[in-house]
C-alpha positions as a Markdown table, in Angstrom:
| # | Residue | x | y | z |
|---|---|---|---|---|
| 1 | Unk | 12.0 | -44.1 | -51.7 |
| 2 | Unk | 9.5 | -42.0 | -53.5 |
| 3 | Unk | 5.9 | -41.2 | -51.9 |
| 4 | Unk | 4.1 | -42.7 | -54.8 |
| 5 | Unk | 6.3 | -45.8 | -54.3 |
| 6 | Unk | 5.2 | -46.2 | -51.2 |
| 7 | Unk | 1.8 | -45.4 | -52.0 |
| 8 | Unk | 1.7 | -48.6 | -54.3 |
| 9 | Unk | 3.6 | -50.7 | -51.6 |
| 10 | Unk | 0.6 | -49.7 | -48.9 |
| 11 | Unk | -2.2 | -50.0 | -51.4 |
| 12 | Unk | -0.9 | -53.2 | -53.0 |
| 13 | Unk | -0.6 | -54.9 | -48.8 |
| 14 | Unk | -3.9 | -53.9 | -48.4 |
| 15 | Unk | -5.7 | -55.1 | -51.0 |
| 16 | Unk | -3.4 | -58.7 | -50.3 |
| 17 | Unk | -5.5 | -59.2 | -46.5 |
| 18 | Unk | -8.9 | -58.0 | -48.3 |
| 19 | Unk | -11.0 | -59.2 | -45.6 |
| 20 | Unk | -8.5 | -57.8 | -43.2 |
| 21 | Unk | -8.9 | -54.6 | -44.5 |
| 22 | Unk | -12.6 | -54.6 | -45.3 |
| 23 | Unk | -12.9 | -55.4 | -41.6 |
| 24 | Unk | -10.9 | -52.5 | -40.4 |
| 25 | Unk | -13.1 | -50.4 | -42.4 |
| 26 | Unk | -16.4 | -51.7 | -41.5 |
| 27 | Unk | -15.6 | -51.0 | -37.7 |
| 28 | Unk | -14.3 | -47.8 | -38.3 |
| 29 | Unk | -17.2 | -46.9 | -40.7 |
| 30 | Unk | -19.8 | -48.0 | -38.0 |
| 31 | Unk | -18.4 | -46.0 | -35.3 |
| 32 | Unk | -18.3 | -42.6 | -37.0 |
| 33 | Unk | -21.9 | -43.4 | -38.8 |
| 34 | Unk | -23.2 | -44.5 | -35.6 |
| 35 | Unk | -22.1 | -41.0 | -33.9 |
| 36 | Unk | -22.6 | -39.1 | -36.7 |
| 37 | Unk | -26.8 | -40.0 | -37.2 |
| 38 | Unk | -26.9 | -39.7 | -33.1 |
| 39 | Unk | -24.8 | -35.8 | -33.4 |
| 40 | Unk | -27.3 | -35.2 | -36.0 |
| 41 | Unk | -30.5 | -36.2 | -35.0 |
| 42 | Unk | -29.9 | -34.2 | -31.5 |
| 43 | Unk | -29.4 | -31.1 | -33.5 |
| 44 | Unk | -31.2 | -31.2 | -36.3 |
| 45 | Unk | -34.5 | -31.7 | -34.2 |
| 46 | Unk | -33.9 | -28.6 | -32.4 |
| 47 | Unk | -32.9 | -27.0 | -35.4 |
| 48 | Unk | -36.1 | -28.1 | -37.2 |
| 49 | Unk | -38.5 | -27.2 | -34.2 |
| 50 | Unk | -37.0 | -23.8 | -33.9 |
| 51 | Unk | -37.6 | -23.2 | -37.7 |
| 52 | Unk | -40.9 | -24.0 | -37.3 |
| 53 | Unk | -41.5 | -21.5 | -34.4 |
| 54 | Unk | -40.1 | -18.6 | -35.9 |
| 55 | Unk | -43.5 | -17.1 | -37.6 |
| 56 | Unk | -45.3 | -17.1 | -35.0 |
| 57 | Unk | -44.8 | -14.0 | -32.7 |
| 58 | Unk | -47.4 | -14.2 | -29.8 |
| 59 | Unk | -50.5 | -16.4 | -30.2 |
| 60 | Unk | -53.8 | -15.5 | -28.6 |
| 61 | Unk | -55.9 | -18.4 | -27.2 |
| 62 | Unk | -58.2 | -19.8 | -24.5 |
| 63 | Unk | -56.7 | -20.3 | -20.7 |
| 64 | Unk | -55.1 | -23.9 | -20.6 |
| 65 | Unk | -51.9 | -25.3 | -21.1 |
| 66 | Unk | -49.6 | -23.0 | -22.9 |
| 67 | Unk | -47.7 | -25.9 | -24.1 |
| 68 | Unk | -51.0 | -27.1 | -25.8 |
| 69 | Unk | -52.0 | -23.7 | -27.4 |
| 70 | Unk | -48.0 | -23.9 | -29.4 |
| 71 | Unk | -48.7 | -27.7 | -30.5 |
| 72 | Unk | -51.8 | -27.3 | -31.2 |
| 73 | Unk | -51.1 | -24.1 | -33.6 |
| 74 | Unk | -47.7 | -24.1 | -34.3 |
| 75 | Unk | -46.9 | -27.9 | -34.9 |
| 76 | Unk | -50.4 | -28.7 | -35.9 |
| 77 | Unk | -50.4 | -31.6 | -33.3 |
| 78 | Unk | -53.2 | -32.5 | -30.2 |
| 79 | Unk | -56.1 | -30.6 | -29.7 |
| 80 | Unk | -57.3 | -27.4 | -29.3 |
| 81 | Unk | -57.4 | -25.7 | -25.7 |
| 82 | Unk | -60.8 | -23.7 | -26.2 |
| 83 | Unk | -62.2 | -21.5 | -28.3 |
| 84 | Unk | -62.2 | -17.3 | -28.0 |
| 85 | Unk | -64.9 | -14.8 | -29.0 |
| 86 | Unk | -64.6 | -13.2 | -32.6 |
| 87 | Unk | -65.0 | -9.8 | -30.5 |
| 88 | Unk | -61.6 | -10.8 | -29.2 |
| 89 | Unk | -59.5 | -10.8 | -32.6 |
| 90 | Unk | -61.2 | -7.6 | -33.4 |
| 91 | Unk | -60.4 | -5.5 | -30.3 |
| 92 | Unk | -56.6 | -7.2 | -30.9 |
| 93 | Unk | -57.2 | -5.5 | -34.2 |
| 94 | Unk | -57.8 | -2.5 | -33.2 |
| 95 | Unk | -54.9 | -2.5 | -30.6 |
| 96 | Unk | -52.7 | 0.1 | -31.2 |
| 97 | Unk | -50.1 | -2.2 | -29.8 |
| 98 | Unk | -50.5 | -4.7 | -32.6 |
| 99 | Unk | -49.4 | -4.8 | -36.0 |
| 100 | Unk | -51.6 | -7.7 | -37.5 |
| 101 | Unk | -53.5 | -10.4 | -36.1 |
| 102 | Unk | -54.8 | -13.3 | -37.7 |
| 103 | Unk | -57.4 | -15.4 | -37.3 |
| 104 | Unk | -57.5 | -19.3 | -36.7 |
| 105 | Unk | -60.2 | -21.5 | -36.7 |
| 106 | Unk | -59.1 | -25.2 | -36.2 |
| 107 | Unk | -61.8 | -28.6 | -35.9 |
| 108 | Unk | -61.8 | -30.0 | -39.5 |
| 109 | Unk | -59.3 | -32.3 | -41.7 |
| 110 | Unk | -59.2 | -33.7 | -44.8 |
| 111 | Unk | -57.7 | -37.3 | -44.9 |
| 112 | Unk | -55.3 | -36.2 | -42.0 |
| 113 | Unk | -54.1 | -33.2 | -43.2 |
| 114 | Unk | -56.2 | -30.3 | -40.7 |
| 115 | Unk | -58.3 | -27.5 | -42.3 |
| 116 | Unk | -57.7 | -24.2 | -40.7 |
| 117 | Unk | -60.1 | -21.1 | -41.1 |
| 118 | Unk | -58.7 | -18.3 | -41.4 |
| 119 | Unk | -58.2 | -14.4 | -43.8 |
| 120 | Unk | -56.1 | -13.7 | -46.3 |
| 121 | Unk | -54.2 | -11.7 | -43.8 |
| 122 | Unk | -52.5 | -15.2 | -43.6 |
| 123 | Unk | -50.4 | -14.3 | -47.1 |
| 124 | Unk | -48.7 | -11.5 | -45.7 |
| 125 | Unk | -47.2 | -12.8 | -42.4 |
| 126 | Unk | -43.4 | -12.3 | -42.9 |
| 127 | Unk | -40.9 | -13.5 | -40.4 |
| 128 | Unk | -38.7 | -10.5 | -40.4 |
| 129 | Unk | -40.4 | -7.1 | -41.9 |
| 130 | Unk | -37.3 | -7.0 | -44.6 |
| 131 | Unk | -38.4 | -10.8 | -45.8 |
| 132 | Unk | -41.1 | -11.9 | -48.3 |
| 133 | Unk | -43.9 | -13.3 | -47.0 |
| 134 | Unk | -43.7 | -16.4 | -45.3 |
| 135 | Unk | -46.8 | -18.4 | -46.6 |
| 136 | Unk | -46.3 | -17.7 | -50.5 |
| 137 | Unk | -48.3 | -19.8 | -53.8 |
| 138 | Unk | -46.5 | -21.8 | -55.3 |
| 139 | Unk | -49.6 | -22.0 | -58.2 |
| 140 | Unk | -53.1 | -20.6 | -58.5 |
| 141 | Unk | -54.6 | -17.6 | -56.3 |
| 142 | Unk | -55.7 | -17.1 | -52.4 |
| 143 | Unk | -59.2 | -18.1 | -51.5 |
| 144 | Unk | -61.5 | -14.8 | -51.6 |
| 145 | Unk | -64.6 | -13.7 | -49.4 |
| 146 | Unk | -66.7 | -16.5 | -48.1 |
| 147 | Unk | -66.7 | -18.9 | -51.1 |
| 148 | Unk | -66.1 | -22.7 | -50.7 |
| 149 | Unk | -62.2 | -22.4 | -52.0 |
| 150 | Unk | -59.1 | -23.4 | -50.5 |
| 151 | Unk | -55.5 | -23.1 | -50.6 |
| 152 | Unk | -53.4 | -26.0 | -50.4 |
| 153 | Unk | -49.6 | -26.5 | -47.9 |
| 154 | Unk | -47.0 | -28.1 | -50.3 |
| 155 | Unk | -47.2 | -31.6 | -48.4 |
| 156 | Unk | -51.0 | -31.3 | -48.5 |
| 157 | Unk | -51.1 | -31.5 | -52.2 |
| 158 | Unk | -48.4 | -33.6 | -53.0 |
| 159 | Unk | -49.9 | -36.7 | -50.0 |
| 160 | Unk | -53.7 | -36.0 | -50.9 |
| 161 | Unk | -53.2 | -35.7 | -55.1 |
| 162 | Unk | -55.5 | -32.4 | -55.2 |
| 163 | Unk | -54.8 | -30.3 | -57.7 |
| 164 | Unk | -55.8 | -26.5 | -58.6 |
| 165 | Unk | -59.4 | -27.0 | -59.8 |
| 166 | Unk | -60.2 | -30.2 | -58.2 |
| 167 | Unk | -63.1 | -30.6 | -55.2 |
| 168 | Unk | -63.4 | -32.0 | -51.4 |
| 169 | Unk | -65.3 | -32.8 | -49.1 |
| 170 | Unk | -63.7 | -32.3 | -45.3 |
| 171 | Unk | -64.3 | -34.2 | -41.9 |
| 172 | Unk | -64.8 | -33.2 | -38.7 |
| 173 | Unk | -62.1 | -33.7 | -36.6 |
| 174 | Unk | -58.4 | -34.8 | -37.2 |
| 175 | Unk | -59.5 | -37.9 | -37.3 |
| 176 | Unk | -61.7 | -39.7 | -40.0 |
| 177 | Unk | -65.4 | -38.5 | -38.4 |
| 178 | Unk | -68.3 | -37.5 | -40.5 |
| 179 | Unk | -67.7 | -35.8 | -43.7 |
| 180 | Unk | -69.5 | -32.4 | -44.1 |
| 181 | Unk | -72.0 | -32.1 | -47.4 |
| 182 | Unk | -70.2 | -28.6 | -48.2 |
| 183 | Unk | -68.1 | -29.1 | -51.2 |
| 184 | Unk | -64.7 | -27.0 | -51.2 |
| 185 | Unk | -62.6 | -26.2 | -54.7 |
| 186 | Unk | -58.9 | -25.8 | -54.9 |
| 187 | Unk | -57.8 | -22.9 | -56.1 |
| 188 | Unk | -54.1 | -22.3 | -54.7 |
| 189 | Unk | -51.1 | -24.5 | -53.6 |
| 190 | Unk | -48.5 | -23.0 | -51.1 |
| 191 | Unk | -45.0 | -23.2 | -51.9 |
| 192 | Unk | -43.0 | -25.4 | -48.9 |
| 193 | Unk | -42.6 | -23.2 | -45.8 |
| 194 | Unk | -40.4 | -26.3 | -44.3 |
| 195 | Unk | -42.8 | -27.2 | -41.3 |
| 196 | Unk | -45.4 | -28.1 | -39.9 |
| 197 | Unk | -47.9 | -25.7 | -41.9 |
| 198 | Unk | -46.8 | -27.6 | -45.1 |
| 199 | Unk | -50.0 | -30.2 | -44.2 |
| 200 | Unk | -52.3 | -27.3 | -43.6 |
| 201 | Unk | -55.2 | -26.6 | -45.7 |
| 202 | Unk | -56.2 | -23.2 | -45.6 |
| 203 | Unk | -59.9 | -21.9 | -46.2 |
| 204 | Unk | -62.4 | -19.0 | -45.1 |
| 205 | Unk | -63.2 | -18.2 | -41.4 |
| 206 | Unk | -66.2 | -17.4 | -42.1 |
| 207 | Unk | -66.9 | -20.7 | -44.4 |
| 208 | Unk | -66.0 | -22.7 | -41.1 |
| 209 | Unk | -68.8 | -20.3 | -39.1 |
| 210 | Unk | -70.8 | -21.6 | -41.7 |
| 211 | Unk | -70.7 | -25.4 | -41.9 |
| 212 | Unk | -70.5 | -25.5 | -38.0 |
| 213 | Unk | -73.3 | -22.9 | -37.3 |
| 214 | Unk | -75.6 | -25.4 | -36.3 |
| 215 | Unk | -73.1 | -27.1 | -33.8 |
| 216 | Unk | -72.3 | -24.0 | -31.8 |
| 217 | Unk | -74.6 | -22.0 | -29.1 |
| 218 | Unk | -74.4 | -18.5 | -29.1 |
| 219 | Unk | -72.5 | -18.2 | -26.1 |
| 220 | Unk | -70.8 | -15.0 | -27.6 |
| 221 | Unk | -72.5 | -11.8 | -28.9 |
| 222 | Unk | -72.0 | -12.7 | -32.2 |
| 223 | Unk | -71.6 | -16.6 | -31.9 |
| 224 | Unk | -68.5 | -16.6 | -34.1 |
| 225 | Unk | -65.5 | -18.2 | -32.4 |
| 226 | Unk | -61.6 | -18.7 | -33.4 |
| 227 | Unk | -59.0 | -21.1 | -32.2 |
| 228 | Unk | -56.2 | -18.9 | -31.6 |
| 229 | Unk | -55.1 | -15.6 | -33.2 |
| 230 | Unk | -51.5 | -14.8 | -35.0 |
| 231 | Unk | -50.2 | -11.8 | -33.5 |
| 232 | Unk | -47.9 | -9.8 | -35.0 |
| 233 | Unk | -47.0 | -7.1 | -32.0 |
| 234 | Unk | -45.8 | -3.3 | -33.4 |
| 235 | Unk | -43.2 | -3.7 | -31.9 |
| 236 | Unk | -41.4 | -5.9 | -28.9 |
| 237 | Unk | -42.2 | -3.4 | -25.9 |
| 238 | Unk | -45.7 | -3.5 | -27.5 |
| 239 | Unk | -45.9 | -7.3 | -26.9 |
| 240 | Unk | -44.8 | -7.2 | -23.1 |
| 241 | Unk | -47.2 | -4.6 | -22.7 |
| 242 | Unk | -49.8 | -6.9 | -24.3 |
| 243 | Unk | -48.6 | -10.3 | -22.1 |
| 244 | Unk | -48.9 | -7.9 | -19.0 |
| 245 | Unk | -52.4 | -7.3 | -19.8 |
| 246 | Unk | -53.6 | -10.8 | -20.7 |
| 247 | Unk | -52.5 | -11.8 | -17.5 |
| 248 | Unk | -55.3 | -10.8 | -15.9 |
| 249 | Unk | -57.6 | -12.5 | -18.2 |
| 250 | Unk | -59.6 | -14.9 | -16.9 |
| 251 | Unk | -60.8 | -16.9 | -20.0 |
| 252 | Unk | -57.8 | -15.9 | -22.5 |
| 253 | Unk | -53.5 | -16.5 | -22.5 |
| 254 | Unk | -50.6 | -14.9 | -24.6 |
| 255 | Unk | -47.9 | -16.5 | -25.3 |
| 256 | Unk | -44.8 | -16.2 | -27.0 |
| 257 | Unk | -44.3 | -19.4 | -29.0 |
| 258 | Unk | -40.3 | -19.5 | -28.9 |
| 259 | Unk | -40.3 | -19.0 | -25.5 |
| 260 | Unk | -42.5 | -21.7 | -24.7 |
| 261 | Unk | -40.8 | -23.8 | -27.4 |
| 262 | Unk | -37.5 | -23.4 | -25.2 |
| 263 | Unk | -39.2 | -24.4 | -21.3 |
| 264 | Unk | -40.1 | -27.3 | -23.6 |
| 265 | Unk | -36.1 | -27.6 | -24.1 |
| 266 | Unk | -36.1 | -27.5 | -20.7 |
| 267 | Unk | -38.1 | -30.0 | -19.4 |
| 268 | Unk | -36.6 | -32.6 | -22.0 |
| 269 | Unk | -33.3 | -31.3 | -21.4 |
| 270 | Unk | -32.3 | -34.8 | -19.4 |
| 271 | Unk | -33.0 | -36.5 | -22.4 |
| 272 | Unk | -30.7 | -34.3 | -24.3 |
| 273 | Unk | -28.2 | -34.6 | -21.8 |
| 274 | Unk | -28.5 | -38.3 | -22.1 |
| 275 | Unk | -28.6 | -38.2 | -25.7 |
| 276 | Unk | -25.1 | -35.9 | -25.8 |
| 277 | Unk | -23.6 | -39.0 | -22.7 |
| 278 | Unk | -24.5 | -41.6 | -25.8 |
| 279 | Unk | -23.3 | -39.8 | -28.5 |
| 280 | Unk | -19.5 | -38.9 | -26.6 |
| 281 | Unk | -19.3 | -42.4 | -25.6 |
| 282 | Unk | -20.3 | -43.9 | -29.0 |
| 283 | Unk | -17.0 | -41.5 | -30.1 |
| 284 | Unk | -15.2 | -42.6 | -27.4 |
| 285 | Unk | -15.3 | -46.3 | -28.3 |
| 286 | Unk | -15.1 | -45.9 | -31.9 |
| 287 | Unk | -12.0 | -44.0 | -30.9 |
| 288 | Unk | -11.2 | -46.9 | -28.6 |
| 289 | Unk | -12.1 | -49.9 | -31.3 |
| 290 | Unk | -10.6 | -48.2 | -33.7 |
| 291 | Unk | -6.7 | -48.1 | -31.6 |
| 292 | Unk | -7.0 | -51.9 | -30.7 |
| 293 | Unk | -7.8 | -53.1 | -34.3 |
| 294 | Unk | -5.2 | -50.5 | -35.9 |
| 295 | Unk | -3.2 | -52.3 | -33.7 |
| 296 | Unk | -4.3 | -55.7 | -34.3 |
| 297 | Unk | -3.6 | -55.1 | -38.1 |
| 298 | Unk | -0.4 | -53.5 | -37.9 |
| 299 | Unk | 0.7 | -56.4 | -35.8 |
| 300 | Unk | -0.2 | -58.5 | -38.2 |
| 301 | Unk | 1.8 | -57.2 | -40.6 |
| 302 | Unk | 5.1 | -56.6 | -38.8 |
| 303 | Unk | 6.7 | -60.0 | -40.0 |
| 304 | Unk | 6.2 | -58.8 | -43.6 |
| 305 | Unk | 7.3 | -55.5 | -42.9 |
| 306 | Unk | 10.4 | -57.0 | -41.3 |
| 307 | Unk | 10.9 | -59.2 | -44.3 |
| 308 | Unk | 10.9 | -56.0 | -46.6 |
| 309 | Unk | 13.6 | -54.6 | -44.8 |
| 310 | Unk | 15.7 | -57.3 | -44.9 |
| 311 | Unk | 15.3 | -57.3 | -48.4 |
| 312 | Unk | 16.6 | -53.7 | -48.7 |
| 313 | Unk | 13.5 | -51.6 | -48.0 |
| 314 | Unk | 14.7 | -48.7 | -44.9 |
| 315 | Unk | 13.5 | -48.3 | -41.7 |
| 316 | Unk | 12.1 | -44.8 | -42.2 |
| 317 | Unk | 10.3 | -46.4 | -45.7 |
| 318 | Unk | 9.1 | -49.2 | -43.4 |
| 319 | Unk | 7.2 | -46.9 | -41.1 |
| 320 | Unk | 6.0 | -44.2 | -43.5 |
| 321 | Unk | 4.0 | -47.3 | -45.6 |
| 322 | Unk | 2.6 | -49.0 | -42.1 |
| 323 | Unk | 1.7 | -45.1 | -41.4 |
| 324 | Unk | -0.2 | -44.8 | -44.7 |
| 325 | Unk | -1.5 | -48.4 | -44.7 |
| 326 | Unk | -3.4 | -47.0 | -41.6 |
| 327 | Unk | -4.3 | -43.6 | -42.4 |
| 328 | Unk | -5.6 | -45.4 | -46.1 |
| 329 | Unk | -8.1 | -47.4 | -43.7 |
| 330 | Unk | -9.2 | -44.7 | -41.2 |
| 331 | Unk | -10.0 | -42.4 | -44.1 |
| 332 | Unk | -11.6 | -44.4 | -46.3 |
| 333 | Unk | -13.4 | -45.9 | -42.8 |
| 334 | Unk | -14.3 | -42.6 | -41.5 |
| 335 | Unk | -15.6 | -41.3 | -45.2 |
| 336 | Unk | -17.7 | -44.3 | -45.4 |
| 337 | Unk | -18.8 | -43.2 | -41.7 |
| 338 | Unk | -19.8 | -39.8 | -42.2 |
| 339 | Unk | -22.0 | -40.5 | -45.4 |
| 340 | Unk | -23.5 | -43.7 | -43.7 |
| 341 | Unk | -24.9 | -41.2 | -40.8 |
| 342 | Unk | -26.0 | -38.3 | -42.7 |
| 343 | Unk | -28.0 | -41.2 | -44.6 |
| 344 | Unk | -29.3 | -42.8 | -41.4 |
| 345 | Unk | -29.8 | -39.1 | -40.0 |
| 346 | Unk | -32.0 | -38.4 | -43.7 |
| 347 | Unk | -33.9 | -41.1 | -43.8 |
| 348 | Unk | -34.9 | -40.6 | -39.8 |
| 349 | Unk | -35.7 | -36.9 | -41.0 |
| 350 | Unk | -37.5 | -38.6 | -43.8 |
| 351 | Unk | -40.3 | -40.3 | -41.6 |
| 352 | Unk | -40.4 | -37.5 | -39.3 |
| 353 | Unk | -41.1 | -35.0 | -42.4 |
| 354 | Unk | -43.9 | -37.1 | -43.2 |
| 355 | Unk | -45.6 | -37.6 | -40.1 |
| 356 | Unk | -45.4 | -33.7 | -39.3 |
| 357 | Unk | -43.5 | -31.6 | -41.8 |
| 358 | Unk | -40.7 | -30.7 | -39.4 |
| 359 | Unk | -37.4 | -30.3 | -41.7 |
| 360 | Unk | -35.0 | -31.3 | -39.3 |
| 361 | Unk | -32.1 | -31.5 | -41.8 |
| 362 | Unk | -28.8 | -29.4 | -40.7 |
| 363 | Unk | -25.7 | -28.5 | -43.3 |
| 364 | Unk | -22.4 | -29.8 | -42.9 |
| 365 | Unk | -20.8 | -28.2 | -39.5 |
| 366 | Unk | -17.6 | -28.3 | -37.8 |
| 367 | Unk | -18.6 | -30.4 | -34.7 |
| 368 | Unk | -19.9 | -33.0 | -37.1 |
| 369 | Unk | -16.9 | -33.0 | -38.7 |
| 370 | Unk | -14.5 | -33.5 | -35.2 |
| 371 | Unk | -15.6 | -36.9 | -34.6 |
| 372 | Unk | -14.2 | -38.1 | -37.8 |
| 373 | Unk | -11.3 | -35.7 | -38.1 |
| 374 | Unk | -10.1 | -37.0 | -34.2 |
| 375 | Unk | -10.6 | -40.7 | -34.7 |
| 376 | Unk | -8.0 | -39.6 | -37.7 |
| 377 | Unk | -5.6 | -37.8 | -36.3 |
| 378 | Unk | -5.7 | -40.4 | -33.1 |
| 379 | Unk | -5.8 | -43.8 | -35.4 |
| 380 | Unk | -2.9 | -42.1 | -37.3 |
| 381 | Unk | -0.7 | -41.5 | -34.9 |
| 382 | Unk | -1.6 | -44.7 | -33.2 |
| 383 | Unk | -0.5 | -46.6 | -36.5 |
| 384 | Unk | 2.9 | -44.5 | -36.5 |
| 385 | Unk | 3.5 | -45.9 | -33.0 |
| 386 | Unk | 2.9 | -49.1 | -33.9 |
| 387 | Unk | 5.0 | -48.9 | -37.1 |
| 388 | Unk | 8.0 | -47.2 | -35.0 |
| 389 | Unk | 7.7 | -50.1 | -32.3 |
| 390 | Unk | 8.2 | -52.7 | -35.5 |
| 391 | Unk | 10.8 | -50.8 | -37.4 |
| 392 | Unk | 12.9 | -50.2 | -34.6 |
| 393 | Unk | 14.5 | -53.9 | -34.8 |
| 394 | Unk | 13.4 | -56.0 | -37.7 |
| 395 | Unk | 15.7 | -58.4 | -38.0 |
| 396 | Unk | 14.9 | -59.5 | -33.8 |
| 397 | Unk | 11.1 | -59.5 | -35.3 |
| 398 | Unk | 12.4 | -62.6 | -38.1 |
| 399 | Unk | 14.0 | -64.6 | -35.1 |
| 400 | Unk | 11.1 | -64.5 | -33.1 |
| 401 | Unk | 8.9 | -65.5 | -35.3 |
């Protein structure tokens, strides 16, 4: 009998037993999806968080928590640690050790989204020295000297409407608080940087000095503070030379963002070992499932296999179409699967995105694809052993039923 034959024969039994099939499908295609969005979510997270991290060299801040100083800066989340001296960027500066630093003033938001203070040294952080920058405009111009202008993040425009031209009034603090009289125009939107520094709004240092001048003592020389400053080390003996140094600081910490983000690993790594315990045993019962209903459905069919052989069909045609029958529903089950969780695993990245810019999305990967590509291989060889245990004696099959 020709493949194409037997094709028809499978295609035409399953669409007989419908709900049968639809069934099989709907089990399979939960299991995969369901271990699919869990395999997804566990590394697209990490994958996102390290993306966000990757800009940031060493940061500069007040003594506290580490871990506070990175969310505060990097993921634009909690509160800031302390404020250092102005005197303190410039002697970073003028560190022979460093390449750049920039500035960051933090305090102020704008319907949510936070305002940072800072230079137009901002524009040319690059990631690697051979990239473009990192921060680039997507529309209009950076903000220049100490005028009441601002430049937008990508999600900062798009959630508050602002456009190139328009004005606003800010808040202090992240939160809704009272909104300062200072008036600031937009004159620049940053194209997506894919993070957390997409719901930034950018202005002048020295504008932020300038509305909060009369909330600040002079405790420093010049009264100017900054939250934190971007560091950009010469080069990567320069920046253990530096963390050597600030170790002794009594007021001020260095860190190195990526390392920091990765004790952070650490300390949730029993959740991610927990998480990777679901997401093998969610496998290992779709795998599991899937066997006992292949089964379930092959047996179901045996007396009309048997009756096709007694009507001429072979025993070796008899098994091939019970073989395809149930490949047919564990690819069309495990297809369904791996679309239903990526689109779980999207929309999950979708509310995160929102509430913090993080891109957690990952491409298509072989270890996302084994899950689907084992409960194949096994549900297809299980459904050839159940078709070799019916074709072996039909015509017994017709007497005992």
């Amino acid at each position: 009998m020709r493949s194409s034959t037997s094709l028809r024969i499978a295609l035409r039994h399953l669409s007989s037993r419908a709900f049968q099939t639809f069934s099989v499908v709907s089990v399979v295609a939960f299991s995969v999806g369901l271990a699919v969005a869990l395999f997804l979510l566990a590394q697209g997270l990490r994958l996102g968080l390290v993306r966000a991290v990757e800009p940031f060299d060493l940061i500069v801040g007040a003594r506290g928590s580490p871990y506070q100083l990175v969310l505060n800066t990097v993921f634009l989340q909690d509160v800031p640690v302390g404020n250092i001296a102005w005197e303190d960027c410039v002697e970073l500066s003028n560190d022979a050790r460093v390449g750049s630093a920039v500035p960051l003033g933090f305090g102020d938001a704008y319907r949510g989204y936070p305002v940072i203070g800072t230079t137009p040294a901002l524009s040319e952080v690059r990631v690697r020295a051979s990239d473009p920058p990192w921060l680039r405009l997507g529309e209009g111009r950076w903000f220049e000297g100490d005028e009441f202008e601002a430049v937008l993040g990508a999600q900062a425009a798009a959630g508050s409407g602002l456009r190139v031209g328009d004005g606003f009034r800010t808040s202090h603090g992240l939160v809704m608080g009272d909104e300062h009289k200072e008036k600031y125009r937009v004159v620049g939107i940053a194209e997506t940087v894919r993070g957390p520094w997409d719901r930034a709004i950018f202005v002048p240092l020295g504008v932020i000095w300038a509305v909060h001048k009369h909330e600040h003592e002079d405790e420093h020389e010049s009264g100017k503070e900054v939250t934190a400053v971007l560091v950009h080390p010469a080069s990567w003996t320069d920046a253990y030379s530096l963390a050597a140094s600030f170790q002794r600081s009594a007021d001020k910490q260095l860190v190195f963002p990526a390392q920091t983000a990765i004790r952070l690993f650490s300390l949730m790594g029993r959740g991610e070992a927990f998480l990777a315990i679901v997401v093998y045993a969610v496998g290992g019962c779709a795998v599991l499932t899937t066997l006992l209903v292949l089964y379930w459905s092959g047996a179901a069919r045996s007396r009309e296999r048997a009756l096709l052989h007694v009507l001429g069909l072979s025993r070796g045609a008899l098994v091939f179409i019970s073989w395809l029958e149930g490949t047919i529903t564990l690819l069309a089950g495990a297809f369904l699967g791996e679309l239903a969780g990526r689109a779980g695993a999207e929309a999950a990245f979708a509310l995160l995105g929102e509430a913090t810019a993080i891109e957690p999305a990952v491409p298509l990967t072989l270890q996302e694809c084994l899950m689907p590509l084992a409960l194949l291989s096994i549900g297809s060889l299980s459904a050839l052993v159940v078709a070799w245990g019916d074709g072996r004696n039909p015509e017994e099959l017709l007497k005992s039923r």
